[in-house]
C-alpha positions in Angstrom: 30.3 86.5 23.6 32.2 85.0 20.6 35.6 86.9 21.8 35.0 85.2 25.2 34.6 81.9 24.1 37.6 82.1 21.4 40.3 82.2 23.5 39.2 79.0 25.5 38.6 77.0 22.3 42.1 77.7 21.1 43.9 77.0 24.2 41.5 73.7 24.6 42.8 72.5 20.8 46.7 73.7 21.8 46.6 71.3 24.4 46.0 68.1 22.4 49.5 68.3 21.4 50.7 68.7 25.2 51.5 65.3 26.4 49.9 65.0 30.4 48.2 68.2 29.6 44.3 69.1 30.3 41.9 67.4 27.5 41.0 69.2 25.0 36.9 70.3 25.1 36.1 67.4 22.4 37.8 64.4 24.2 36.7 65.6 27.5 32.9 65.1 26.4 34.0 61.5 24.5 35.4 60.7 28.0 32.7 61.8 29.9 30.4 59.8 27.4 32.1 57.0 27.4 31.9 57.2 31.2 28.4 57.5 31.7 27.8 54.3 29.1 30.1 52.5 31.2 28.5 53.5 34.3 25.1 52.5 32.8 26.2 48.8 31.2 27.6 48.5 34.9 24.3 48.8 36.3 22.2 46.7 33.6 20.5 49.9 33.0 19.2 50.4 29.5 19.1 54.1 27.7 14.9 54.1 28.7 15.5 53.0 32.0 17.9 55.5 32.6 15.9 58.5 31.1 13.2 57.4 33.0 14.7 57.4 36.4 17.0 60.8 35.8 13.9 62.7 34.2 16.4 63.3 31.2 15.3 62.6 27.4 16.9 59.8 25.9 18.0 61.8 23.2 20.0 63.7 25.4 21.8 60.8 27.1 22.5 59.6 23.5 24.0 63.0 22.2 25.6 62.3 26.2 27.3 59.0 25.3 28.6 59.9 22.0 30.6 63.0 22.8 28.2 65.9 22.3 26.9 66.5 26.0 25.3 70.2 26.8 28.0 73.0 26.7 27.4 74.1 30.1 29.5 71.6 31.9 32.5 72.8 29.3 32.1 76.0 30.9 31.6 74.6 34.2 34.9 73.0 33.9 36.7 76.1 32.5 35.8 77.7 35.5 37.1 75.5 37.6 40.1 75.2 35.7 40.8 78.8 36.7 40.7 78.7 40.2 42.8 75.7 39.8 40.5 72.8 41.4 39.3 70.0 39.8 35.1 69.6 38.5 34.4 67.3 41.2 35.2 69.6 43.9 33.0 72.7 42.0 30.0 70.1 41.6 30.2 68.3 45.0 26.8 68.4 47.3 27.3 69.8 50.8 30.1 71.5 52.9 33.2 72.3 51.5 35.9 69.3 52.3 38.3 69.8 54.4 42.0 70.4 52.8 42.9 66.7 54.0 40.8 65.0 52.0 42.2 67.0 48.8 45.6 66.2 49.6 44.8 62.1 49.8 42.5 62.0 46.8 46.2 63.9 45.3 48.3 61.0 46.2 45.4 58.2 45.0 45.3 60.1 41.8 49.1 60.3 41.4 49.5 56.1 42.2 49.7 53.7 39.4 46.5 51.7 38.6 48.3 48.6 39.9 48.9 50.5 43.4 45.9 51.3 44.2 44.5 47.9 45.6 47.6 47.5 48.2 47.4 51.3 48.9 43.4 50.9 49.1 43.9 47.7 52.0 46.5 49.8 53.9 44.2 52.5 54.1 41.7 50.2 55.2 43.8 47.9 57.9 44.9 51.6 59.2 41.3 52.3 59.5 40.3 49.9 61.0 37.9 48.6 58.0 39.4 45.4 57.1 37.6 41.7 57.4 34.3 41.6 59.4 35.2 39.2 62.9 32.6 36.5 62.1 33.4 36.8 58.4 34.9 33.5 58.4 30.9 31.8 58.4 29.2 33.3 55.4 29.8 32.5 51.6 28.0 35.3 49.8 27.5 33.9 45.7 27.8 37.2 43.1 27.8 37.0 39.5 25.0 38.0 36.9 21.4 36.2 36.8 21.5 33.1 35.1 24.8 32.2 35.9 23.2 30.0 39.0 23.2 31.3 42.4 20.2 31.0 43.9 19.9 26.8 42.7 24.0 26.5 43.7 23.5 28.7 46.8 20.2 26.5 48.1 22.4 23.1 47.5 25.5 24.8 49.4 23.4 25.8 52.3 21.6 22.6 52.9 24.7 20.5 52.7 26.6 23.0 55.1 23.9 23.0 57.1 23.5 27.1 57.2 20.6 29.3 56.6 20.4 30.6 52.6 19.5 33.8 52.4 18.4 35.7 49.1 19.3 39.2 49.1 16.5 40.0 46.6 14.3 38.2 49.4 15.3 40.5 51.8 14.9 44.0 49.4 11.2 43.0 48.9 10.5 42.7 52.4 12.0 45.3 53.6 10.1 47.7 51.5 6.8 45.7 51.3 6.6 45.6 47.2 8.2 43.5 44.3 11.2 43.9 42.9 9.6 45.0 39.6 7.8 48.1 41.7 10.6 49.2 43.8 12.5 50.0 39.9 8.9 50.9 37.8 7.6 53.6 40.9 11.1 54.4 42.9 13.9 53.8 40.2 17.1 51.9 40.7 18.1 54.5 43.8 15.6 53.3 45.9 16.5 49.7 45.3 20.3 50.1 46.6 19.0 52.2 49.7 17.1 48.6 50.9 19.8 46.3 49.0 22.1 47.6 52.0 20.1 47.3 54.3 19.3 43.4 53.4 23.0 43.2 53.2 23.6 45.0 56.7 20.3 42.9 58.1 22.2 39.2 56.8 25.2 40.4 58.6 23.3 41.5 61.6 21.0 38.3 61.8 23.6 35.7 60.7 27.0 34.3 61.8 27.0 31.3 59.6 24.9 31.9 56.2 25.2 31.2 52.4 23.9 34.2 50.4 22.5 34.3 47.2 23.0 38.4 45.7 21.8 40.6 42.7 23.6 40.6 39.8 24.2 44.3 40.5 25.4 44.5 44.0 29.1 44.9 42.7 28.2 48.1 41.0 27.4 49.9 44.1 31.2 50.6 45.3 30.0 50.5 49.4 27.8 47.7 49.7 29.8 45.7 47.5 32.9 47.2 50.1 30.9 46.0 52.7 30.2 42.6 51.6 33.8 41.4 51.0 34.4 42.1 54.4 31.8 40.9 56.0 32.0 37.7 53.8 33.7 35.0 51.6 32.8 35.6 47.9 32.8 33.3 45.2 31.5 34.4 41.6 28.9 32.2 39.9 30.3 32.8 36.5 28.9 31.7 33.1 29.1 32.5 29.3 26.9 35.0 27.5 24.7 32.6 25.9 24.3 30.6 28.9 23.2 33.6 31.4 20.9 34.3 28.4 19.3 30.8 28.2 18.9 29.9 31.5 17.2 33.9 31.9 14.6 32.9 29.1 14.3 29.9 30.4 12.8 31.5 33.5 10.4 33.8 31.8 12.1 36.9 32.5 14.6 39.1 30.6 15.8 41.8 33.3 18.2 43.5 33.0 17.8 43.2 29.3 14.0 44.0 29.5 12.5 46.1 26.6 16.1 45.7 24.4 15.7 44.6 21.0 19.6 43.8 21.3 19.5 41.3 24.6 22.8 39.8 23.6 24.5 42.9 22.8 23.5 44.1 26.4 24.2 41.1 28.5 27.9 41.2 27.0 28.1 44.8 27.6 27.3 44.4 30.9 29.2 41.0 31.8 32.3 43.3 30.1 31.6 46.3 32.8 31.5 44.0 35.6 34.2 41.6 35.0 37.2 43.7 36.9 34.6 44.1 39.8 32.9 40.2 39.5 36.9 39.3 39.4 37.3 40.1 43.1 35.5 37.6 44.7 38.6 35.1 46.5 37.1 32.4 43.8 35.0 31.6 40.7 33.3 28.8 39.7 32.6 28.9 35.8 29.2 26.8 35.3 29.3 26.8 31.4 28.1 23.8 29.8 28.0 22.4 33.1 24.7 20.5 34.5 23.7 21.1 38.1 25.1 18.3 39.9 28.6 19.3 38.3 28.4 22.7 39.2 27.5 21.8 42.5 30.6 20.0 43.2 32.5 22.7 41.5 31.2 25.1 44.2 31.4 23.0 47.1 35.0 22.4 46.5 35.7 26.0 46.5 33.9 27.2 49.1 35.5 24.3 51.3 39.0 26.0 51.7 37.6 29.2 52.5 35.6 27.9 55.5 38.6 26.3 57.1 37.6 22.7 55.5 40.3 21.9 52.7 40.0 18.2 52.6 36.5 18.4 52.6 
């Protein structure tokens, strides 16, 4: 076994001096670690929440995150590596793909970060995927809880004189529970299966509508896809200590529930989420800012996008 496993270790610490060459075995596991902490922060998942709804020990995921995952998936990936594909492709569920999809996922991979977002809407006007027709009605309000949505969003919708719809609304009746339920007895799996549906129901349902969503919705890459199309987005943002005050304030510390380092998590998470948060067409900042200023912060951002620039 050890004159197996020899040869691969010695190539995999030759390669570290090989600039643009394959990982070596220890930075592919800090990578993937780092990856999966990312993924998680993204999410407002803690550790406990996570082992709970995988079914995997949190000592596990923390020998995951800090670089000393199982061997198997180093051996998984050295097979791969000799038949030439890439992990993904070994560890995909259902049919093979066919040889077209390989050869665009090549040319994505080969682009420049900054390329992909104009490669990424030419794809999508080719597609036929681009803006939703009645698009042009509906102001969808992202951003973390506490920064202000739902108060803003109420305010927005009564002086436009549209329907407010809360997504969260939506995900509880659609699956006839609480919130709290759908993560303690399903996990957070469940809860994007009827977040897209509420999304897909507001679009359905409503031409003209201000929508109030979970702080999460941006993590999930195709309903987030789906409202930016289907929408105008603007980002409730705020600073650390004000999502966290106005969170307490409301009794309730999800998605920092059960963390005995709150403020660590929240800026962890507001971190993860900033590239994605960033992609709303504007932001409205409400630190330090009382309601009624807030207010007219949001209303005079969300008047350009609905065709009203003078207000």
């Amino acid at each position: 076994m050890s004159s197996a496993r020899s040869p691969g270790r010695s190539a995999a610490r030759e390669t570290r001096l090989r600039p643009g060459g394959p990982l070596t075995d220890e930075a592919y596991l800090t990578g993937l670690g780092e990856r999966v902490r990312q993924f998680r922060a993204r999410r407002g998942m803690t550790r406990k929440i996570l082992a709970r709804d995988s079914g995997v020990s949190e000592r596990y995921l923390a020998q995951l995150e800090t670089g000393h995952g199982n061997i198997s998936i180093l051996l998984l990936r050295r097979v791969a590596a000799a038949m030439g594909m890439p992990l993904g492709d070994l560890l995909q569920e259902g049919p093979e793909r066919p040889v077209e999809y390989t050869l665009a996922r090549q040319i994505l991979d080969a682009l420049p970060a900054a390329e992909l977002a104009p490669a990424y809407r030419a794809l999508a006007q080719t597609m036929g995927t681009t803006a939703h027709p009645s698009r042009a009605g509906r102001i969808a309000l992202i951003g973390l809880r506490g920064a202000g949505k739902t108060t803003l969003g109420r305010r927005l919708a009564e002086r436009l004189g549209v329907p407010f719809v809360e997504i969260a609304d939506l995900v509880a009746a659609e699956s006839g529970t609480t919130l709290s339920e759908i993560f303690s007895l399903y996990g957070q799996a469940a809860y994007r299966r009827y977040e897209r549906r509420a999304v897909e129901r507001v679009i359905a349902e409503h031409e003209r509508a201000v929508i109030a969503t979970g702080g999460s919705l941006v993590s999930e890459p195709a309903t987030y896809e789906l409202l930016l199309r289907a929408c105008h987005t603007i980002w409730i943002a705020a600073s650390p200590a004000d999502h966290m005050g106005r969170v307490m304030a409301q009794g309730d510390l999800r998605p920092m529930k059960a963390s005995r380092e709150a403020m660590a998590d929240l800026k962890r998470i507001l971190e993860n989420r900033r590239e994605l948060y960033g992609r709303a067409e504007a932001v409205v900042d409400t630190s330090g800012k009382d309601a009624d200023d807030s207010f007219a912060a949001l209303l005079a951002a969300a008047r350009p996008l609905l065709g009203d620039p003078a207000g």
